[in-house]
C-alpha positions, 0 to 999 in steps of 0.5 A, spaced: 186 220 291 189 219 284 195 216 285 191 210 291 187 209 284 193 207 280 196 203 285 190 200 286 189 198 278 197 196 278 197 193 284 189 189 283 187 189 276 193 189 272 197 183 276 191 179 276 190 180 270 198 178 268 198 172 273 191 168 274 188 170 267 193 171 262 200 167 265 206 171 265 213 167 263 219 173 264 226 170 262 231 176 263 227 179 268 234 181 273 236 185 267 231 191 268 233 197 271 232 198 279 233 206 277 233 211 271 235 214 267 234 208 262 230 207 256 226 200 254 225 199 246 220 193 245 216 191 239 208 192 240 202 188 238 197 190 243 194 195 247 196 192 253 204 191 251 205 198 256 202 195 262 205 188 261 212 191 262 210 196 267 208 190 271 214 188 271 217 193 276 215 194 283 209 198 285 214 203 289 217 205 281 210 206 278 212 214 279 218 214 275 216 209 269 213 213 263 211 209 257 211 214 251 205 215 247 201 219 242 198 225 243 193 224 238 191 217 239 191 217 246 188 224 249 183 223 244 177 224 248 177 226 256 176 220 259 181 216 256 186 223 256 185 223 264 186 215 265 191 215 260 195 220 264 193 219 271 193 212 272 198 209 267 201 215 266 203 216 259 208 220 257 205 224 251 209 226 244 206 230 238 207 227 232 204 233 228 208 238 229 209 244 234 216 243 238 220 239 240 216 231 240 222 228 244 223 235 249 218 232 253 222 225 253 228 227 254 226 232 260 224 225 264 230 222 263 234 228 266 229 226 272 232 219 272 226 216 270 224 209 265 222 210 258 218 206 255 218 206 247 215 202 241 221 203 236 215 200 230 211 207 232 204 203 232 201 196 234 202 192 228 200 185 225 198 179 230 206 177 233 208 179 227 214 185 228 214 190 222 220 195 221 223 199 227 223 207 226 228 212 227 226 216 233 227 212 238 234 213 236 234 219 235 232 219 242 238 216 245 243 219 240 241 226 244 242 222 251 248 217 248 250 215 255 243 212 257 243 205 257 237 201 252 234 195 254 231 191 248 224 188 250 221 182 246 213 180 248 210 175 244 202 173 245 199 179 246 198 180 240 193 174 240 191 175 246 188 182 244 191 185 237 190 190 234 182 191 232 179 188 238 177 190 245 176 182 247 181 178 250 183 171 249 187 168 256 194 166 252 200 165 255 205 172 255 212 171 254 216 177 256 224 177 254 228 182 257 236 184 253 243 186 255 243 193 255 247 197 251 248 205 250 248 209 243 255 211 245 257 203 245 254 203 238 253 210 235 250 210 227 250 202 228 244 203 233 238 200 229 242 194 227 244 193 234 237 194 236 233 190 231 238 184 231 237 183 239 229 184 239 230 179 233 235 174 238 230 175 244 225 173 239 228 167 237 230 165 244 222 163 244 222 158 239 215 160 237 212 157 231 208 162 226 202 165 228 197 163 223 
């Protein structure tokens, strides 16, 4: 019953959602991972930046995609955990304390699943990127053979930013990167990182958000 119920959110929520009222433009789309292990990094700027890049993938892969997110935030009341878990099906980490926080993470990707992270660790200002965290690389130096496919998102956070539950239809442009491994760059990873973010970005042209 419950995986019919995600397929059915995925499948009639969420892509009418992306399609009929926000619009969805994807540049780079053949670029994503047909399978895992693979890592997705991107930035974040609303609560909907998870299941726009899910969307993105065919309904027959929404058991291997894992979006990594906060325990605390996300788990913080029954009815959120259990559709966090059960429909979007996060992949929780403990950010304070207690074991291994990656332990989890790096288990999905020796399953061959497809992470999802946002290396700026929370959702920042309206399509503004604020500076990237080290766990993600922390992350891909203890699996250096995984390939990272830098993401970049622009109009969520004027879509639904931070602070607010009502959406504005606006325009989603999703860009996808070429992948790269940490054994391709080792202790350049976050340079590397943030300047293909910053790249994909610019591709876009987009004017300042005022």
């Amino acid at each position: 019953m419950t995986k019919l119920l995600r397929l059915g959110f995925f499948a009639i929520v969420i892509r009418t959602l992306m399609v009929l009222v926000l619009g969805l433009n994807v540049r780079g789309r053949e670029k994503l991972p047909a399978k895992g292990p693979a890592i997705i990094l991107a930035n974040h700027n609303s609560h909907l930046d998870t299941l726009s890049l899910m969307s993105l993938f065919p309904l027959s892969s929404l058991d291997s995609i894992k979006p990594v997110a906060a325990l605390d935030y996300f788990l913080s009341s029954k009815p959120f955990a259990w559709f966090a878990l059960n429909i979007i099906g996060i992949l929780p980490i403990n950010r304070k304390g207690g074991g291994n926080p990656l332990a989890g993470s790096i288990e999905a990707l020796q399953n061959g699943d497809i992470l999802i992270l946002f290396p700026e660790g929370s959702r920042g200002l309206p399509e503004e990127m604020s500076e990237f965290k080290r766990g993600a690389e922390l992350l891909c130096k203890m699996n250096p053979q995984v390939p990272v496919y830098p993401a970049f998102m622009h109009g969520l956070g004027k879509a639904l930013p931070k602070g607010t539950w009502l959406l504005v239809p606006f325009i989603l442009d999703i860009f996808i990167g070429e992948p790269f491994t940490y054994q391709d760059v080792g202790k350049k990873f976050m340079t590397r990182l943030q300047d293909d973010v910053q790249a994909l970005a610019d591709q876009g042209n987009f004017p300042a958000w005022e």
